[in-house]
Every structure is written in structure tokens, then in C-alpha cells.
N, C-alpha and C positions, 0 to 999 in steps of 0.2 A: 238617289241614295249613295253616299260615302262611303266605299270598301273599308273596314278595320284597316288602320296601319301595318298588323301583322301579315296581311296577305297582300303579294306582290306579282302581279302581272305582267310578266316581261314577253318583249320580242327583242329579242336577242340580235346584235348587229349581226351580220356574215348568214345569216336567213333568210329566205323570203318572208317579206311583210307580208299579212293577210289581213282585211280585218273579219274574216270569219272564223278565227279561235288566237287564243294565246300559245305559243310556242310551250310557253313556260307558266306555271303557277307556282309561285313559292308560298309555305303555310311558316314563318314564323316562328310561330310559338312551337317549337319543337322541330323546326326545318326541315318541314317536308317539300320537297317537288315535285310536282306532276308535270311530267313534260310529252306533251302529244306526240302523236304518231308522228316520226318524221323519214320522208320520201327522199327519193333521189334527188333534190332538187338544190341546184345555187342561189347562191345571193340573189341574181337577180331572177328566179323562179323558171329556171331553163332545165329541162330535166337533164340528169347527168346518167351517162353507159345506157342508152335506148339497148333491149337487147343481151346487156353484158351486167350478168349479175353479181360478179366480183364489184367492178365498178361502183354499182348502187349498192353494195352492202357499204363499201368503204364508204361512200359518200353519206351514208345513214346514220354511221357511227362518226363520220366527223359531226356533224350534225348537231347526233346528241352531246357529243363532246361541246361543242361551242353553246348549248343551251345549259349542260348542266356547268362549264363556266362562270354561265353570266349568274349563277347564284351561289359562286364563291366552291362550289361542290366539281368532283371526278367520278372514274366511273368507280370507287371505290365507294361510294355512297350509296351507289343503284341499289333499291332491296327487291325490283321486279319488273322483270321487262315483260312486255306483251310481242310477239313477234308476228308476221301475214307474210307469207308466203304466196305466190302465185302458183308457184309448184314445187312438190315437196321436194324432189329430186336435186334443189337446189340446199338444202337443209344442210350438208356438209362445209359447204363453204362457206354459208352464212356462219355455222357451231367456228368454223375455224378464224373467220376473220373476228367474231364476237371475244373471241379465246385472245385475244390481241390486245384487247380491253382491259378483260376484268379479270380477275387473279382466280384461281382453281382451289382453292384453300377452304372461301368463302365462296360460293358462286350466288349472285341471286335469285330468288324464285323467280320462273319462266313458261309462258304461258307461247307455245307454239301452235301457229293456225294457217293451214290453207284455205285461202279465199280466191272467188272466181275473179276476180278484180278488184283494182285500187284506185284512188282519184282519177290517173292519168293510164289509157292503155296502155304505155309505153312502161309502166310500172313492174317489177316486178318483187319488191320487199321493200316494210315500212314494221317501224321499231317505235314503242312506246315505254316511259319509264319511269318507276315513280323512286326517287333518291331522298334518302334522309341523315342529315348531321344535327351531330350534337349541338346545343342550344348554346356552348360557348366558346362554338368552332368560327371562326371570323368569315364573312362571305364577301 
């Protein structure tokens, strides 16, 4: 069966490939994106700051930057991030390197969660996002 033209499944170059989800889903008609949880990981799927949670937040948020790129969108579109913590204690620095992103004006709705674990032990936060533009915003 043939996806609609309006919906667009991207893996985003600067990513690791998987074929067990889409980095990115863009919805068209009304341009939304759903962009998966995304981990510390490089291009070529090496995890990034074992250990060093600055590190992987930074690396989370480039991340989602380069996904929501590749659908013409910033983090100015984000309307809801999902966040996973492995411990919350860490929660300051993620709020502060998030703050780095996206403007205090608007914030988007934010769902914060500590979890006993993430893909990779080595893991310690992974950020989920769902961004939407207007219908005659260029992508």
C-alpha cells in the first residue's frame, strides 16, 4: 500500500540509519512532525558523553535540530517535547541546555519522565518532539 503524498518519512542525513523507526514523520497537510525520541547518538550510531550528561543532552538537541531541519522547520515550531531522564537529578541541566533552544515567551508543552533505562546503558536522556508550521511556510 502507497503512503498519501502528504505524509513524509524521512531519515534525516547526520543521523543514525535504523530501519526500526523513522527519525522523522512529517503530516502535510497542516505540517506536522513527529520526530522520535532521539539519544545520544552520531551519524554513524556511536554513543556520544558515556557517563557525561551535558554531553548527551547537547547531542540530543543537535539531533533534534538536524531532524526538525530536514522538514524545513526549527525549534520554533516544537508545540511538545516528551523528555526520559535516567535521573532526575539531572533535570537542571537538561531545563538549562533546552533553554538554549527554544525561546521563554512561548515555551512548548513538556512532558518530563524518569525511566529505569534507555536503549543503550550508556544512555542517560532521550527527547521526543512533535513541531508544527503553517501550511504556507516553505519546507
Amino acid at each position: 500500500m502507497t503512503k498519501p503524498p502528504a505524509i513524509r518519512f524521512l531519515q534525516p542525513r547526520g543521523l543514525f540509519i535504523t530501519p526500526a523507526y523513522s527519525h522523522l514523520v512529517e503530516v502535510r497537510s497542516g505540517r506536522i512532525a513527529y520526530i522520535s525520541g532521539q539519544i545520544a547518538l552520531d551519524a554513524e550510531g556511536q554513543v556520544v558523553g558515556a557517563g557525561d550528561f551535558e554531553r548527551q543532552a547537547r547531542q540530543v538537541f543537535g539531533n533534534l535540530h538536524l531532524a526538525l531541519a530536514a522538514a524545513g522547520m526549527n525549534f520554533s515550531h516544537v508545540v511538545k517535547f516528551n523528555l526520559y531522564l535516567t535521573d532526575m537529578g539531572h533535570a537542571p541541566i537538561m531545563s538549562r541546555v533546552r533553554a538554549e533552544h527554544i525561546g521563554s515567551s512561548q515555551p512548548p508543552a513538556s512532558t518530563l519522565i524518569q525511566v529505569a533505562g534507555l536503549a543503550y546503558p550508556e544512555l542517560l536522556f532521550e527527547a521526543e518532539a512533535i513541531a508544527v508550521a503553517a501550511d504556507d511556510e516553505a519546507s
